[in-house]
N, C-alpha and C positions, 0 to 999 in steps of 0.2 A: 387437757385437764382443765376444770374448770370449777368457780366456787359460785352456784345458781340458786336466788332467792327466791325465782318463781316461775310458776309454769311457762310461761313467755320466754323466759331466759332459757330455759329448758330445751324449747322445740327450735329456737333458733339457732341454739348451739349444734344439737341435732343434724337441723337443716345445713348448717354453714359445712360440717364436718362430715357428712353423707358420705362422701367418697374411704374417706381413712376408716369409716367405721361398718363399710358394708361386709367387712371378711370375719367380724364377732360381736361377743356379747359387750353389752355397754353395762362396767362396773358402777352403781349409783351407792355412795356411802354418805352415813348421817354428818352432816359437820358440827363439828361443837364450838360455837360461838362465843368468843372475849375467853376463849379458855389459854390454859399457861402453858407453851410446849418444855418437857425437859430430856435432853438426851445421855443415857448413860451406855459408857462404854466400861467393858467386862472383863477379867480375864478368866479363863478355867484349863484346868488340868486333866479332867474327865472324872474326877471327885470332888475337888473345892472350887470354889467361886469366888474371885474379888472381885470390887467394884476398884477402875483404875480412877472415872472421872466422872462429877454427876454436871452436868452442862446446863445452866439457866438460858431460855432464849430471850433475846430481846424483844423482836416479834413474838404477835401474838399467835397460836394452832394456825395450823391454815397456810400459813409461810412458808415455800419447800426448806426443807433442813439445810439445805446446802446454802440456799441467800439469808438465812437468821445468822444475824451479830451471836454473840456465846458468852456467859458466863461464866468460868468457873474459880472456885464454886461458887452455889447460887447464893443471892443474897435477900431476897423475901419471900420466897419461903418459906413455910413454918418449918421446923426442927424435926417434928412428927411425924410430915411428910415426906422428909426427908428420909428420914430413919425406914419408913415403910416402902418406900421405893427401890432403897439400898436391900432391903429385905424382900421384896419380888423380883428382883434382878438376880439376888441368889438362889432363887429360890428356881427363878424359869431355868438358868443357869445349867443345874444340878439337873433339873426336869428333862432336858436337852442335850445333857450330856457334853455340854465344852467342852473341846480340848484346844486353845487358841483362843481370840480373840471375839469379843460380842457384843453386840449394838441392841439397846434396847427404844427405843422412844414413846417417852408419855405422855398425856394431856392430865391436866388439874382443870377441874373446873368445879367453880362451887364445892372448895375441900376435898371432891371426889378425883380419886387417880384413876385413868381408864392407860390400857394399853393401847399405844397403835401401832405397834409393829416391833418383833423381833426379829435379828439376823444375826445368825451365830456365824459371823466374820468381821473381818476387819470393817469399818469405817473411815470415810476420808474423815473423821476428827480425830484418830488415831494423834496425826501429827502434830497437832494443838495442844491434846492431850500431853502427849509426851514433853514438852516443851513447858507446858505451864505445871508439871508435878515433877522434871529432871529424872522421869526414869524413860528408858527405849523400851516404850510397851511393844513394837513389831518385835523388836531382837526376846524380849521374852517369852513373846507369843512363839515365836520359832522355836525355842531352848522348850520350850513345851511340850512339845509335839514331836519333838526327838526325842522325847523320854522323860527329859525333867519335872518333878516335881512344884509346884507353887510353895513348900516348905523351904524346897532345894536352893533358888533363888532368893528367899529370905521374904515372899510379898505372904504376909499374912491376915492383913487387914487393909482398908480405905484408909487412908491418909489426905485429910483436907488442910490445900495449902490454907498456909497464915496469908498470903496476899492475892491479887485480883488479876488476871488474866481473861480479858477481854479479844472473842476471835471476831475479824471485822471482815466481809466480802469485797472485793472487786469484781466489779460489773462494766462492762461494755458499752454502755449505752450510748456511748460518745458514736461508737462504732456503725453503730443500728439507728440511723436519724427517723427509721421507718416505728421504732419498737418503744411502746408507753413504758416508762421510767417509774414503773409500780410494781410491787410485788407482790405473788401469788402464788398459787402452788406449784407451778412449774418451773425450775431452775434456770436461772439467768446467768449466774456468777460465773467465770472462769480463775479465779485466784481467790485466796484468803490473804491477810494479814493480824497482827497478834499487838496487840499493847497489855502493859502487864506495870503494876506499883501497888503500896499497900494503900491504897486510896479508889474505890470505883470511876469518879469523875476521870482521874488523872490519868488510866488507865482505859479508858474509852475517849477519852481525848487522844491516847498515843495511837489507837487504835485505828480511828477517821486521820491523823493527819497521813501514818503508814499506806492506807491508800489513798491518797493525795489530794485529800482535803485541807482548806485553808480556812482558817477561822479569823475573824479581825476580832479589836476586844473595843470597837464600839461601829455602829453603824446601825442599819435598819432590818430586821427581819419580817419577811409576810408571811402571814399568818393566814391561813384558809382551809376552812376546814367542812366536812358535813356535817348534819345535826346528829349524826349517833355520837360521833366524836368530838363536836364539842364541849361537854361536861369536863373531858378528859387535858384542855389545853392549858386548863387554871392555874392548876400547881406551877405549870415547868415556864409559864409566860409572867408570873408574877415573880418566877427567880429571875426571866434574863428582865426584863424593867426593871428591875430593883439594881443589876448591872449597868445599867444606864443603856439600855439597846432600844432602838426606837422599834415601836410595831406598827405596821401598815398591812390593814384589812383589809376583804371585802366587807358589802354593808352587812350580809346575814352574819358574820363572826365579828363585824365590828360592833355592833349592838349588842348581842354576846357577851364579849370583852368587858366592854363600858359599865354593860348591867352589872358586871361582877368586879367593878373596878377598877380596870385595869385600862390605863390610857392610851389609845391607839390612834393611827389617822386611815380615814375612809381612802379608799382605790378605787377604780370604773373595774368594772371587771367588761370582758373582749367587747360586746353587746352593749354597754352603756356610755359609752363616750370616749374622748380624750383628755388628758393623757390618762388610759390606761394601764393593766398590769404590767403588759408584755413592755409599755414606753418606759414602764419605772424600773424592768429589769432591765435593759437594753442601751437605758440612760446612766448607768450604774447607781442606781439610786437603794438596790437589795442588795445583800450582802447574805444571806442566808434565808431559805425556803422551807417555810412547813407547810403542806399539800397532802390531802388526805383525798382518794377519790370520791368523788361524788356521784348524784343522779344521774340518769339518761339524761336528762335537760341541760345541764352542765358539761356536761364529760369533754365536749371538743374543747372546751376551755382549761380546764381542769389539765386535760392532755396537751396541750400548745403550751402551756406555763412548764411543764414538765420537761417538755423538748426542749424549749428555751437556757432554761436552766441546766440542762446537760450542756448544750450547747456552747455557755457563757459559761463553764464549769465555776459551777452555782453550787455551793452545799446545799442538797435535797433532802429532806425527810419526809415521809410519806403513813409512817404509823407512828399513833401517839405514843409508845414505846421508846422508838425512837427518839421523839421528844423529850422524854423527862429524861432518856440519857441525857441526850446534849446538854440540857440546863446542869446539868450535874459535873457533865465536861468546862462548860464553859465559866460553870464556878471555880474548879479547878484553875483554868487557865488565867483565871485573873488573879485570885489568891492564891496563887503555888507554883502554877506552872511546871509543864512536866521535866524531869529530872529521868538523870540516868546512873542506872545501876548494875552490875555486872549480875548475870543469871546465878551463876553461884552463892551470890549473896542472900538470892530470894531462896535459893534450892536449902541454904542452911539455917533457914531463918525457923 
């Protein structure tokens, strides 16, 4: 599987993949681009429909569902959209006759909601779900299906927590020194983990350290990015400066930066000299990586920074998504710091 901007990309995917795809047809679907994924999961009885969880992604469409960070509930969103989504999920629900458990996923793009797949069964967010709202949707979904009613067990309506449970992936890549450290349509993760507070920052901060990430609260972050994604670094690069974190560009995002502000120091990138990226991560001079794939022209370097950085278990982020979390975590982590609370607290809250 693969996400292909042009015919070139196309026939060489093709070609590379001859063999796997001589026994059928080759599915070609539209991609909808900078669009918002959200996934909900369902309950039905084979008459009524609830919505158990409406899941914001952090990634952007395009991301396999399984390596997107999670939401819930969402929080920019509009309300309306919201409301309308909870309202087609009843609606396909009821259409399909539930009795158990049901996965629905959306894209938002430009206000419009499109469907991209329904599956009237459980989902691996099942267990997220059930955790971040303190009900056993499997053990429901089974009391269902034996007979009980959705009145019987008392779920009559969505119920959106008061607080923020954030679901986070672990990935392997440490494992695969052969396999680029970017995400895409095709599922990498082998584990989740969950951070959860009534603050977003604090709760994707608990999020990244649960899979075993480490944050310092000062030091230098590189910053590199492509030109569609540059527009997108401003926000969350003008919180962590303001933090006191030093940034260190390449020349095309340090000029970027500059233009917009925001004070950063020039880096060689592989091709332009010494000391390069790879010397300033390797010299411990990075302490956190924002990396966004780039062109053909780039890519081997792009890809080398990537390895390295698994490598030196280097916190990586790779979509600007990811980014404006982190500035949000990492505001957290300096004014608040995460904190612990027992789940029954949020469950009563």
């Amino acid at each position: 599987m693969l996400i292909v901007y042009s015919r070139e990309e196309l026939e060489k995917y093709m070609k590379d993949e001859a063999e796997s795809l001589k026994d059928g047809p080759v599915l070609i679907d539209k991609f909808l681009e900078n669009a918002q994924e959200i996934d909900v999961d369902a309950i039905g009885d084979g008459t009524d429909i609830v919505v158990a969880g409406i899941m914001q992604h952090i990634e952007e469409a395009g991301i396999h569902s399984g390596d997107s960070a999670m939401i819930l509930p969402p929080l920019t969103i509009d309300k309306k959209i919201l409301l309308e989504i909870e309202k087609q999920a009843v609606v396909c629900g009821k259409a399909l006759h539930v009795k158990g458990l049901m996965n629905i996923q959306f894209a938002i793009k430009d206000s419009e909601i499109y469907f991209i797949e329904v599956n009237p069964r459980a989902s691996r967010t099942v267990p997220f779900v059930s955790k971040a709202t303190g009900i056993q949707w499997a053990k429901m979904a089974a009391l269902v299906m034996v007979g009980h009613t959705l009145k019987d067990l008392g779920i009559l309506n969505y119920r959106k927590p008061e607080y923020i449970s954030v679901k986070e992936v672990v990935i392997p890549f440490n494992k695969f020194p052969d396999v680029d450290a970017v995400l895409g349509p095709e599922m990498k993760s082998t584990g989740e983990v969950m951070g959860i507070d009534y603050d977003f920052g604090t709760a994707f901060l608990k999020s990244q350290q649960a899979a075993g990430q480490k944050f310092p609260k000062s030091g230098s972050i590189l910053v590199t990015v492509n030109d569609v994604n540059k527009p997108g670094i401003i926000e969350p690069m003008k919180k962590i400066k303001k933090l006191g974190y030093n940034i260190i560009s390449t020349s095309g995002t340090a000029r970027y930066l500059i233009d917009n502000g925001i004070e950063c120091r020039t880096v060689f990138k592989l091709s332009e000299g010494r000391p390069n990226i790879i010397d300033e991560i390797k010299n411990g001079n990075i302490q956190i990586i924002f990396n966004t794939p780039a062109g053909k022209e780039a890519y081997a370097d792009d890809a080398y920074i990537r390895k390295t950085a698994i490598t030196l278990q280097i916190p990586l982020f790779t979509t600007i998504q990811a980014m404006l979390a982190l500035a949000q975590a990492l505001e957290s982590f300096h004014h608040k710091g995460p904190g612990v609370c027992p789940l029954q607290e949020y469950y009563n809250s």
